[in-house]
C-alpha positions in Angstrom: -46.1 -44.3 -62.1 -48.1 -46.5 -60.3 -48.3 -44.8 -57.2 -49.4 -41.9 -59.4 -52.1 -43.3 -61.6 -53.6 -44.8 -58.2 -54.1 -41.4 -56.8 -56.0 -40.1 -59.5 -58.0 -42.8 -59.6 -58.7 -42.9 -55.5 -59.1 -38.6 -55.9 -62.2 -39.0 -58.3 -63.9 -42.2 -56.8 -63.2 -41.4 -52.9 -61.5 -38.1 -52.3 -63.4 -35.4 -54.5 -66.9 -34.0 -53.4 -69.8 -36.3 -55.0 -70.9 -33.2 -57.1 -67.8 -32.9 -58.6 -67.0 -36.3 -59.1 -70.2 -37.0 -60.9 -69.3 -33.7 -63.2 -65.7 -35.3 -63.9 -67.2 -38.6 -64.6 -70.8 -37.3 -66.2 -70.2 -34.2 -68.3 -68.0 -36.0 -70.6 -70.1 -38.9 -70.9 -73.0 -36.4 -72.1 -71.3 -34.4 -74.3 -70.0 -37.8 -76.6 -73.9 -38.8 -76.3 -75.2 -35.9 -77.7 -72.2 -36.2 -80.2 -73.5 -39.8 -81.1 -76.9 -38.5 -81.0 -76.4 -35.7 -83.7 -74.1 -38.0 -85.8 -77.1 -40.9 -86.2 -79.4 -37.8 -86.2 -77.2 -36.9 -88.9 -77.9 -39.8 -91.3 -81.1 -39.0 -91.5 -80.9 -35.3 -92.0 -78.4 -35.5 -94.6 -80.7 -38.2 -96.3 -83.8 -36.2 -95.6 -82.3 -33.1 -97.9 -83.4 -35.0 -100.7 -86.9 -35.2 -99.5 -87.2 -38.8 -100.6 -89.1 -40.3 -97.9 -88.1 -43.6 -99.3 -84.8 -43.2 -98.8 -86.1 -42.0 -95.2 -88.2 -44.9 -94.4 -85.0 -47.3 -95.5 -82.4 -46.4 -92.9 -85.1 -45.9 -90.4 -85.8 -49.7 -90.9 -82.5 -50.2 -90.1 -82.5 -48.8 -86.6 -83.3 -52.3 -84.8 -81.0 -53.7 -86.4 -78.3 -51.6 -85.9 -78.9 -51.4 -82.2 -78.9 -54.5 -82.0 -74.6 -54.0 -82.3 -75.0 -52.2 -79.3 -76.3 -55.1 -77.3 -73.1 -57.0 -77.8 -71.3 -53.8 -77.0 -73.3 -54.1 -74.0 -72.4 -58.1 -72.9 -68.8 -57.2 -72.9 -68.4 -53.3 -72.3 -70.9 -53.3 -69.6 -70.3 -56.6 -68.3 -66.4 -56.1 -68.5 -66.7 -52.3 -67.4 -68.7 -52.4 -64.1 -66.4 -55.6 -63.1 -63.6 -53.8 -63.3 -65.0 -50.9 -61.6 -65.6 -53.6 -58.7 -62.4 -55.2 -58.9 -60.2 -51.7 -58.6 -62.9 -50.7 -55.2 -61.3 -54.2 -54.1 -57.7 -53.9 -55.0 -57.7 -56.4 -57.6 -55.7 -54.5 -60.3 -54.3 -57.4 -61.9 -57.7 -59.3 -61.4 -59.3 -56.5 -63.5 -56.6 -56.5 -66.3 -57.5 -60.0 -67.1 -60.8 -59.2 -67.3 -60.2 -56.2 -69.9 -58.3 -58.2 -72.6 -60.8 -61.2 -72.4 -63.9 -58.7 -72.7 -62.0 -56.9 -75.9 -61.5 -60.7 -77.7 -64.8 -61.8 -76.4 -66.8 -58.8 -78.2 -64.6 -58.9 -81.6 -65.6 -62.5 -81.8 -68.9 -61.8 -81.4 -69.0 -58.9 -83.3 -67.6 -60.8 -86.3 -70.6 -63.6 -86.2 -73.0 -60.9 -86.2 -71.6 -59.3 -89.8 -71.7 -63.0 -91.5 -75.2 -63.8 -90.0 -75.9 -60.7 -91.7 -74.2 -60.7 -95.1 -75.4 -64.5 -95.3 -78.7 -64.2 -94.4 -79.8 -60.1 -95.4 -82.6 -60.5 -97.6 -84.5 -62.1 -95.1 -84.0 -60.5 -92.1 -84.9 -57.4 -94.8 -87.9 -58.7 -96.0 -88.8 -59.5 -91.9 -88.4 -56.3 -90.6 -91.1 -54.7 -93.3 -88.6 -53.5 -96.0 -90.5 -53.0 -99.5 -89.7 -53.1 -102.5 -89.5 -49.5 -102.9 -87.1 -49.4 -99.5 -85.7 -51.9 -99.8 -82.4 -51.6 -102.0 -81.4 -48.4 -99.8 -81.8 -50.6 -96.5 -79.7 -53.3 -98.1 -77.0 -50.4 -99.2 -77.2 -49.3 -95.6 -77.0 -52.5 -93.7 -74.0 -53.5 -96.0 -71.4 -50.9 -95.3 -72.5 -50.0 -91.7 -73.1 -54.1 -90.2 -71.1 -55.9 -92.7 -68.4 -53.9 -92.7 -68.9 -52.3 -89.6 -69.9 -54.4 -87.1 -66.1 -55.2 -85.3 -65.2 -51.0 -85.1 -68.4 -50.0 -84.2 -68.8 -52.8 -80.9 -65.3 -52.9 -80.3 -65.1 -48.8 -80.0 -68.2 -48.9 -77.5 -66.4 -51.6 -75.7 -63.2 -49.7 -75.6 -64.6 -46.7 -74.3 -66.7 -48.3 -71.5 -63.6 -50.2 -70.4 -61.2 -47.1 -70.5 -64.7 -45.2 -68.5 -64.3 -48.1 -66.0 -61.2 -47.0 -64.7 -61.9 -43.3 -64.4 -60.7 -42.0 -67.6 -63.8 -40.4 -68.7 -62.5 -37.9 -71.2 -60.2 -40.3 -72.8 -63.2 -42.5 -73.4 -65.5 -40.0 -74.4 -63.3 -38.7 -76.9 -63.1 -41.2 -78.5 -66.7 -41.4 -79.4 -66.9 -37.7 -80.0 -64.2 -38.0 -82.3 -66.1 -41.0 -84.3 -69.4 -38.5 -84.4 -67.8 -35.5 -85.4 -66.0 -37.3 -88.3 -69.7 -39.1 -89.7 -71.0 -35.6 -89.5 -68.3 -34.1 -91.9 -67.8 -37.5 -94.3 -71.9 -37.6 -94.8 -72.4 -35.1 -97.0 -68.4 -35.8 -98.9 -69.9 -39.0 -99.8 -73.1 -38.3 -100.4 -73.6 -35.3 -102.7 -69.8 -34.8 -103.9 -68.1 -38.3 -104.4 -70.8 -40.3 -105.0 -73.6 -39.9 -108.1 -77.0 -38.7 -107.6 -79.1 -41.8 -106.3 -76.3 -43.5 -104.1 -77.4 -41.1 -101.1 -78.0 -43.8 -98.5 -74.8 -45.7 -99.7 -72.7 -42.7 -98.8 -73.9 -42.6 -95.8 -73.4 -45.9 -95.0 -69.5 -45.6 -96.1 -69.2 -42.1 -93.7 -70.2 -43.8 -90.8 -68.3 -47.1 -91.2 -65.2 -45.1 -92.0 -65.9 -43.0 -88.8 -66.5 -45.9 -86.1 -63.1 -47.2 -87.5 -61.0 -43.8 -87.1 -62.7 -44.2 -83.4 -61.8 -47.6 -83.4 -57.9 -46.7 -83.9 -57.8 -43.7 -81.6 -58.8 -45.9 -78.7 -55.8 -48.5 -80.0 -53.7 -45.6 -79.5 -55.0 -44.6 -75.7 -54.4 -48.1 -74.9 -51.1 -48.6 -76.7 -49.3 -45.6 -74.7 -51.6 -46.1 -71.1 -50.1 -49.9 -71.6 -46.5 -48.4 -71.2 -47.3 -47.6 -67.3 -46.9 -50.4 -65.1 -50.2 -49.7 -63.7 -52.3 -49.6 -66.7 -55.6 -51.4 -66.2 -56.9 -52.1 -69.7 -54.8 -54.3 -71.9 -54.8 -56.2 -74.9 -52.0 -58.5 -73.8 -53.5 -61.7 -73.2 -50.2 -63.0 -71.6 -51.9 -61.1 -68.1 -53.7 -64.7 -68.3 -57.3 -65.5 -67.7 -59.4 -64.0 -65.6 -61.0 -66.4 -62.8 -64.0 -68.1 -63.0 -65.8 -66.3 -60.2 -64.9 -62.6 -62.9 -66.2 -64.3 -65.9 -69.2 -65.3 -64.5 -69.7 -62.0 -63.2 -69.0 -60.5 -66.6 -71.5 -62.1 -68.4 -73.9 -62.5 -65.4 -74.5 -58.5 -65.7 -73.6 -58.4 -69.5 -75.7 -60.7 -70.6 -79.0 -58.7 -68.9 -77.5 -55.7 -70.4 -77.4 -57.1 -73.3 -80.9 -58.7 -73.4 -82.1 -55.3 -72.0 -80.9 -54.0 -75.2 -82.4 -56.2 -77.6 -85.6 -55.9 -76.2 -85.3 -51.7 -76.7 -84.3 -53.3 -80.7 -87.4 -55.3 -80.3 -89.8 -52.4 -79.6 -88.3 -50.7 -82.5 -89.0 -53.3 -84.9 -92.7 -53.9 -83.3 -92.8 -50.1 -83.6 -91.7 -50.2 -87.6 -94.1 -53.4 -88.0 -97.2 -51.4 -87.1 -96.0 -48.3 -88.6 -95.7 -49.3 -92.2 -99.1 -51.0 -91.8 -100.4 -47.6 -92.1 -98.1 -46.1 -94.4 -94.6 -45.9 -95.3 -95.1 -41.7 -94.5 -95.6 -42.8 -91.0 -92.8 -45.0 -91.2 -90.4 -42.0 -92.2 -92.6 -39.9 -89.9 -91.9 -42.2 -86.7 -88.1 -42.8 -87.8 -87.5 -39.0 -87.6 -89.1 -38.5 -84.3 -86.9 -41.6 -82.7 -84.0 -39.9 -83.5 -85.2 -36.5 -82.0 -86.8 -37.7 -79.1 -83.2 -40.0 -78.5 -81.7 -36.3 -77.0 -83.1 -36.4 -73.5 -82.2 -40.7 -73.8 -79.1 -40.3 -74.9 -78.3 -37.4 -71.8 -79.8 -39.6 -69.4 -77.6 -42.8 -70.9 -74.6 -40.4 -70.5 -75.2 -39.7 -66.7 -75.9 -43.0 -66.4 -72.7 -44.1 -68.1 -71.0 -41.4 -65.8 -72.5 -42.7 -62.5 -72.2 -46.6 -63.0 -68.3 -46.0 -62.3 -68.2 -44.2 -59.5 -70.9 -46.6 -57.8 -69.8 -49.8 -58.7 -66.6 -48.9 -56.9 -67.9 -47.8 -54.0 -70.5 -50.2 -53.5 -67.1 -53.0 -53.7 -65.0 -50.8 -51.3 -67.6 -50.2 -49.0 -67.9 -47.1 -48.8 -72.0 -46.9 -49.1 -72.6 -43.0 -47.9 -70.4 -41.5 -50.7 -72.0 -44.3 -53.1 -75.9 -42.9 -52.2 -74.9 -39.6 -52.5 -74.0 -40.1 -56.4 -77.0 -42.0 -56.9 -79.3 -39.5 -55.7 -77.1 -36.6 -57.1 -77.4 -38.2 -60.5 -80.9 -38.7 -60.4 -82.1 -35.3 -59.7 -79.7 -34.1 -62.5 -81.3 -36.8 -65.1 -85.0 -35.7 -64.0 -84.6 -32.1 -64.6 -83.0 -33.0 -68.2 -86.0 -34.6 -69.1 -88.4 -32.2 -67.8 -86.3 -28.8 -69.9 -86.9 -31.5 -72.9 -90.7 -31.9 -72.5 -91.1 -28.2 -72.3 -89.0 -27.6 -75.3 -90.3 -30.5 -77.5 -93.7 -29.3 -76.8 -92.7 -25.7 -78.3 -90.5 -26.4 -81.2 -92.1 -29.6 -82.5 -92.2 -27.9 -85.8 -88.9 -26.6 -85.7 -87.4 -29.9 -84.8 -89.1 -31.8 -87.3 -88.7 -29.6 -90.2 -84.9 -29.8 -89.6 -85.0 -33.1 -91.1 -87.8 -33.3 -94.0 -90.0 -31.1 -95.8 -92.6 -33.2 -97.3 -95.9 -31.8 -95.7 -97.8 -35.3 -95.4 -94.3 -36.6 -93.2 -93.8 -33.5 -91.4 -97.6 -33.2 -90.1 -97.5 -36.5 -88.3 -94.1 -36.5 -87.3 -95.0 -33.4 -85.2 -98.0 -35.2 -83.7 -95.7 -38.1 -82.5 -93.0 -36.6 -81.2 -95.2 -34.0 -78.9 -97.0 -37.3 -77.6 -93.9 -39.4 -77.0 -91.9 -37.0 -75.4 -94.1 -36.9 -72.1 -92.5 -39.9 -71.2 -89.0 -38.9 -71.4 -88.6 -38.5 -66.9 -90.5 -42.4 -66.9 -88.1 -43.6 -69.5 -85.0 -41.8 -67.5 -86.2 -43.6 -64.3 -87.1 -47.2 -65.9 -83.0 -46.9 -66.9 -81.8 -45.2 -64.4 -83.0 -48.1 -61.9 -81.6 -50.9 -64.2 -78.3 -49.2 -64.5 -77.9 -49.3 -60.7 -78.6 -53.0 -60.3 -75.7 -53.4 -63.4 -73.3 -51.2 -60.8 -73.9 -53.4 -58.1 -73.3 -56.6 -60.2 -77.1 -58.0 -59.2 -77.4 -59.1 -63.3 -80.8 -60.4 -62.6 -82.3 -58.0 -60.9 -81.3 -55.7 -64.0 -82.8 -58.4 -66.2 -86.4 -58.4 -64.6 -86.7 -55.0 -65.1 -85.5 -55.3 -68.4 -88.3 -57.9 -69.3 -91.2 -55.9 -67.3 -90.8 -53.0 -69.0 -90.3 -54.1 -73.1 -91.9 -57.9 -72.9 -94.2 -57.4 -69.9 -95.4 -53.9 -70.5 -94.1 -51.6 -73.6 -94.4 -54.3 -76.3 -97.8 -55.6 -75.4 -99.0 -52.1 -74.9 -98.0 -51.2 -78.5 -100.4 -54.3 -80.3 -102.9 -53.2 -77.8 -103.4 -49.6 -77.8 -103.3 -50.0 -81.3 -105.8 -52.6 -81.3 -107.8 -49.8 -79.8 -106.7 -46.7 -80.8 -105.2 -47.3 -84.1 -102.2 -45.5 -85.2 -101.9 -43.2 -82.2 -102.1 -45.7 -79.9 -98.8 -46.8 -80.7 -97.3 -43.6 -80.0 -98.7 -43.2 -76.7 -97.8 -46.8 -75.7 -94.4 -45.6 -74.7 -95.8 -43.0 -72.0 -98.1 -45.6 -70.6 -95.7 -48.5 -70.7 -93.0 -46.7 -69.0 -95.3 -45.4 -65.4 -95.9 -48.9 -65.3 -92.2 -50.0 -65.2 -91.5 -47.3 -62.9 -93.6 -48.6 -60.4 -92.3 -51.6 -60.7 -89.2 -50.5 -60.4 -89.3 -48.4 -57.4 -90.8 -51.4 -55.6 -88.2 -53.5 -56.5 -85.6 -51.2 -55.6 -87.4 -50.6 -52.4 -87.5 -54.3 -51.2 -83.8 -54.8 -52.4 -82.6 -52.1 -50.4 -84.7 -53.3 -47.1 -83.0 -56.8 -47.4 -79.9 -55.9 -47.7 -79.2 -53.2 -45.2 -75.8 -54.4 -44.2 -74.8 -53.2 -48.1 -76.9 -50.2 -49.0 -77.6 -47.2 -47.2 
């Protein structure tokens, strides 16, 4: 068994040709992104038959927050995920079974904080975020079932399936996710217009996708309950493996914790985003919502590359074995670029196809249109500005990730948003994005550039 499960793994991260590694390790990774895209695009379309903007506006609101999940998803899955990647390029199988159970107790804990801060303190962070009082009962129904409820499945599933990733079980991971999607796309409209009365729209919702992230949850048990038979299974629960060493936890969190920093800044920008929206109007609010869940497509792809990549270079970059590493990167980037060039071409076109899918109210569906033609032009910047960061977070360098994280939301996007605004009014916001993100990819090319000059000896 072990002999066996060791070949597979050495076939996809040394043996196989780059291209077709990256297509065993990527195009799984994609399809459960777009998966997860559609299923959180799905909220909001299911919500939007009722052409309530209202009911719009209120789980838009809840966007930042919801993300926000995802950055403690990130500390551990990421953090735990590329490590292992590492360790296995190493040798250190036992090394990085230690490290999996500690990252799966690490992120439940966490997880669980997060729901009580939220169930304790909800009004608040409500009323903080610009919920009114015409929004604001279908933000709380929202917030209740899918962060009070749902906090542990939905970060522990993400941190499953970036652990299960890390060790060259792409599908399995993917799977899972896909599997979590499809089942929120079916439950929405079950709960919303057959089990549930006229008016509770946004609570059925909220109950689908809870339901769905623990269904996810329970599948990736299952992968790890029958992988943990094999001698040579990699992630575990079993914390009788015994801790992981100093010098792995550190490294954990020392590229988990940028990760997950990185990730509450994106959840920051959303909220600045929702702040200046609903100064104009709650129509722009709904209007803005809708476009950040169509313009997430081309994100989401690029994440899944990304995702797909950060394996397959982590473990070369530990074994050595810096050619074969180089050729993914560059093999991954020209595949993210052209993704997000097809999607500027195509949001340009069917704007008012896109849009329409999701709302029919005229006032919402006129602006949303504008926006998302506007913010889509930066969709190859906003590839490369994560792209870069996700490379640093392969190679374990946590605070080169970091920087790059704080340039582009707290040094550049954010700021940009209060002063294009300032300037432009409304629109300004909008274009922020495009004009933030050139900025961060010149920063990040030059910091990528001087990294790679000082350390010749590791990179190619």
């Amino acid at each position: 068994m072990l002999a066996e499960e060791n070949d597979k793994r050495r076939r996809i991260f040394e043996e196989l040709p780059v291209p077709t590694a990256l297509r065993l390790m990527v195009v799984p990774t994609i399809i459960s992104q777009i998966v997860v895209l559609i299923y959180n695009m799905a909220d909001t379309f299911y919500v939007g038959r009722t052409n309530d903007p209202y009911m719009v506006a209120g789980v838009s609101l809840i966007l930042p927050v919801f993300n926000l999940l995802i950055c403690l998803a990130g500390l551990a899955g990421i953090g735990g995920g590329t490590l292992i990647s590492r360790l296995l390029g190493e040798g250190k199988q036992e090394e990085a079974r230690r490290v999996s159970w500690f990252a799966i107790y690490i992120s439940i804990a966490m997880a669980f904080i997060y729901s009580v801060i939220m169930a304790v303190f909800m009004s608040p962070i409500l009323t903080l975020l610009g919920a009114s009082e015409s929004i604001f009962e279908y933000s709380r129904q929202y917030v209740f079932c899918v962060i009070v409820l749902g906090a542990v499945p939905t970060v522990l599933s993400n941190v499953l399936s970036n652990l299960v990733r890390s060790t060259g079980m792409s599908k399995e991971a993917s799977f899972g996710i896909t599997l979590g999607g499809v089942l929120n796309i079916g439950l929405d409209p079950l709960f919303m217009f057959v089990i549930l009365p006229k008016g509770l729209e946004v609570l059925g919702v909220g109950i689908a996708t809870f339901l769905s992230n623990c269904v996810a949850c329970l599948y990736f048990f299952g992968v790890i309950y029958v992988s943990g038979r094999k001698r040579d299974a990699v992630v575990s629960f079993d914390p009788r493996n015994g801790l992981p060493g100093k010098k792995s936890i550190y490294s954990m969190f020392f590229v988990g914790i940028p990760a997950s920093v990185s990730s509450f800044l994106f959840d920051l920008n959303g909220v600045v985003i929702d702040k200046l929206m609903v100064g104009y109007s709650e129509i722009a609010l709904a209007a803005m919502g809708i476009v950040l869940k169509i313009e997430r497509l081309p994100i989401n792809v690029g994440i899944g590359i990304c995702q797909g990549m950060m394996p397959l270079v982590a473990y070369n970059f530990a074994s050595g074995d810096h050619k074969r590493m180089d050729g993914v990167i560059r093999c991954a980037r020209r595949l993210g670029l052209t993704i997000a060039i097809i999607s500027i071409i195509t949001y340009e076109i069917f704007a008012p196809v896109l849009v329409g899918i999701f709302i029919s109210d005229a006032a919402t569906l006129e602006l949303a249109e504008d926006f998302l033609r506007a913010r889509v032009l930066a969709s190859p910047f906003m590839f490369m500005s994560f792209f870069t960061l996700h490379l640093f977070q392969s190679f374990g360098y946590g605070n080169k990730s970091l920087f790059l994280a704080i340039m582009r939301w707290a040094v550049f996007n954010i700021p940009m948003q209060f002063i294009l605004n300032a300037i432009f009014g409304m629109y300004g916001i909008i274009f922020s994005q495009l004009c933030g993100d050139i900025l961060t990819v010149i920063v990040s090319a030059y910091t990528y550039s001087v990294f790679k000059k000082k350390n010749l000896a590791l990179l190619p």
